[in-house]
C-alpha positions as CSV (number, residue, x, y, z in Angstrom):
1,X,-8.2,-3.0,-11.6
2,X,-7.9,-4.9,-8.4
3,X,-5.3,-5.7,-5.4
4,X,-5.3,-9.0,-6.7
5,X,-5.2,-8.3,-10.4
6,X,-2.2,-6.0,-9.6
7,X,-0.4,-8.8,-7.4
8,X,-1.3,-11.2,-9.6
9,X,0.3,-9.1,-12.5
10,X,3.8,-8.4,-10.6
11,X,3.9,-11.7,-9.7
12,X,4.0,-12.7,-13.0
13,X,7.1,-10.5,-13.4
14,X,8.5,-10.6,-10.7
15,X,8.4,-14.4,-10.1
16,X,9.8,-15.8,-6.0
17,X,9.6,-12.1,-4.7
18,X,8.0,-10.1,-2.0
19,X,5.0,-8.4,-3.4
20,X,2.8,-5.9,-1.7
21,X,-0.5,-3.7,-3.2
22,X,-2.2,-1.2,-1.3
23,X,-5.6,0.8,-2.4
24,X,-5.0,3.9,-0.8
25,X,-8.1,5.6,-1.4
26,X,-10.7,2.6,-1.6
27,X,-11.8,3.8,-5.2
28,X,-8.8,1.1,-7.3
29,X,-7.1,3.6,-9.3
30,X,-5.0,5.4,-6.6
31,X,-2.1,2.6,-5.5
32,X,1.3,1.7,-3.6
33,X,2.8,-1.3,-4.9
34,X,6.3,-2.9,-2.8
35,X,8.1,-5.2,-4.7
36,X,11.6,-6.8,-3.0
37,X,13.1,-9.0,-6.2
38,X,16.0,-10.2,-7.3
39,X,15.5,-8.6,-11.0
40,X,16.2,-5.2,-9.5
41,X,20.5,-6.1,-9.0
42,X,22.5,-3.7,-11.1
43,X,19.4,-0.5,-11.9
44,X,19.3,2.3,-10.5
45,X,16.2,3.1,-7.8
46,X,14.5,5.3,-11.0
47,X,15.2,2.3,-13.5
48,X,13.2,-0.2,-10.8
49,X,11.0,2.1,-11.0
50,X,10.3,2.4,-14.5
51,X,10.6,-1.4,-14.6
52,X,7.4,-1.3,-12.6
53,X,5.8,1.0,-13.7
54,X,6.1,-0.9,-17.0
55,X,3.9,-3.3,-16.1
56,X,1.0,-1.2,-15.5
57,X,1.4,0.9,-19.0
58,X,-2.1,0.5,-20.7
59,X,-3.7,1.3,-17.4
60,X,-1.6,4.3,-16.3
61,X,-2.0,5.4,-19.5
62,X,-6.4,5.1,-20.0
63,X,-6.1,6.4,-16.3
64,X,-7.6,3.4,-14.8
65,X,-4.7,3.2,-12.6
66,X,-4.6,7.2,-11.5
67,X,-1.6,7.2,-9.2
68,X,1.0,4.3,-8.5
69,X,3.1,5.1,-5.4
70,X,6.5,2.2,-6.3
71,X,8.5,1.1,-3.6
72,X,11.2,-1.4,-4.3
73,X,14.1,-3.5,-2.7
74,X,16.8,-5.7,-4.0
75,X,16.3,-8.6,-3.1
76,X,19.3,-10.5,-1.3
């Protein structure tokens, strides 16, 4: 999985947001995704969390994505 596929993914969940994706190894399967939206009002840091990490299941699971770093913001 790419940056892009991974932005282009949140994106599609997280519509009119601030989305980041880093690759922080240079091999795509060791990631830190930032994601400022609106959607995250009312959860809890762990439940914005899971919320992303949600969108990546399949891959986190099969190990394509190894490690995903999640930082989030409400969005004002």
């Amino acid at each position: 999985m790419t940056a892009e596929q991974m932005k282009e993914r949140l994106e599609k969940h997280y519509p009119q947001s601030t989305i980041e994706v880093f690759d922080l190894t240079g091999t795509q399967d060791h990631w830190e995704v930032f994601v400022e939206s609106t959607v995250f009002a009312g959860m809890t840091r762990i439940q914005q969390h899971q919320n992303v990490m949600a969108c990546f299941g399949p891959e986190l699971k099969t190990g394509e994505v190894h490690a995903l770093s999640i930082k989030t913001k409400i969005k004002s």
